[in-house]
Every structure is written in structure tokens, then in C-alpha cells.
N, C-alpha and C positions, 0 to 999 in steps of 0.2 A: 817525282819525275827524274831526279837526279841518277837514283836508284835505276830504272827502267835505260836513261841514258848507257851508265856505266855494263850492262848486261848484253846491251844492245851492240849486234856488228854493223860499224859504220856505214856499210853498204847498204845496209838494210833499213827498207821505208816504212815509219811505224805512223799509223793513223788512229790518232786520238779523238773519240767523240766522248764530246762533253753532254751530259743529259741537260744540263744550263745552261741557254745562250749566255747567259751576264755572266756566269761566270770567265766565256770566252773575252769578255770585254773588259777584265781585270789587268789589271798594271801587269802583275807580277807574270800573270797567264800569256797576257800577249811579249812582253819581253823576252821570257826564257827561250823561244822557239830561235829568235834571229839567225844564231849565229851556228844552229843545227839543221841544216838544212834535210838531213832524213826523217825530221817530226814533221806531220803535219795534223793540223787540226782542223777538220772540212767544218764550213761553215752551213748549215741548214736552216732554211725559215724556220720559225719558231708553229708549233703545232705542225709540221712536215710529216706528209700522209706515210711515207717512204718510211719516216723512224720509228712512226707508230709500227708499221708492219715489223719492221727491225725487231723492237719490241716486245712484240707480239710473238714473235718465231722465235725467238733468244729463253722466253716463256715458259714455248711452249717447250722448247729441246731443253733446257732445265728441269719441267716437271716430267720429261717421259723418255730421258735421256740419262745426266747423269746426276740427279738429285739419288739421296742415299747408295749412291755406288759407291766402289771401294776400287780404286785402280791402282795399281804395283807399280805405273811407269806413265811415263808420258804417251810414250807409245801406244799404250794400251788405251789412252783417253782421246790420243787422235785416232786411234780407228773407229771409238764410238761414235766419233763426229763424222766420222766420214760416212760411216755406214746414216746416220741419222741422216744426214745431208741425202744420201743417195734415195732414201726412201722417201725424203721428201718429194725427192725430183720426180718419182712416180707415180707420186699420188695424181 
């Protein structure tokens, strides 16, 4: 997280979800955020139908998106998500 700090522009709001509620309930986990006010870490009931779908769409845009691709740039790997994103929107 340190790492993710130091890269990160302070302006910028970064939302961490953790796949483990307990993990969010760790010393070290809940400390670090205090005194960073652009971290946040949304808290979700546990079995939350929302993260299943999260989940599930994250899935499925990894198996039919950019699993075995080969991208040159960043660039090149947000346009596939965009594009993926758009086609979702039409289905």
C-alpha cells in the first residue's frame, strides 16, 4: 500500500476493496488509511449481491477481454476496457 501511496497523485481518490471483510478489521489495515485522506476502503456487508456482480463482470471482462492479450501501452489496455465497457452497455 505504501508502494500504491508513493505513485499515487494526492488529489487523487483511490478506493480499495478488500475481498475479506476481516481483513478490513485488522489493526495494521485500519491504521494505515488515518492520516490519507484520498484512500478509501468502502465497507460492504459481507456476501453483498452488488460484489458478487462486481465479480462476476470483472470475470467475465478478464476471460473475453484481456486474458492472453499482449498490450504495448497503457493506452492500448484502456481502450479495450472501454470498448468492453461500451459493449457491455448494449447488450
Amino acid at each position: 500500500m505504501e508502494q500504491l501511496k508513493s505513485s499515487s497523485p494526492t488529489n487523487q481518490e483511490i478506493q480499495i476493496i478488500v475481498a475479506s471483510y476481516l481483513t478490513l478489521k485488522t489493526a495494521k489495515v485500519t491504521d494505515w488509511p488515518r492520516n490519507k485522506p484520498n484512500f478509501n476502503f468502502p465497507r460492504a456487508p459481507t456476501y453483498s449481491s452488488w460484489l458478487n456482480s462486481l465479480e462476476s463482470w470483472l470475470k467475465e471482462f478478464t476471460d473475453k477481454s484481456i486474458r492472453r492479450g499482449s498490450f504495448h501501452s497503457a493506452k492500448e489496455l484502456v481502450k479495450k476496457i472501454y470498448l468492453f465497457i461500451e459493449r457491455c452497455n448494449h447488450c
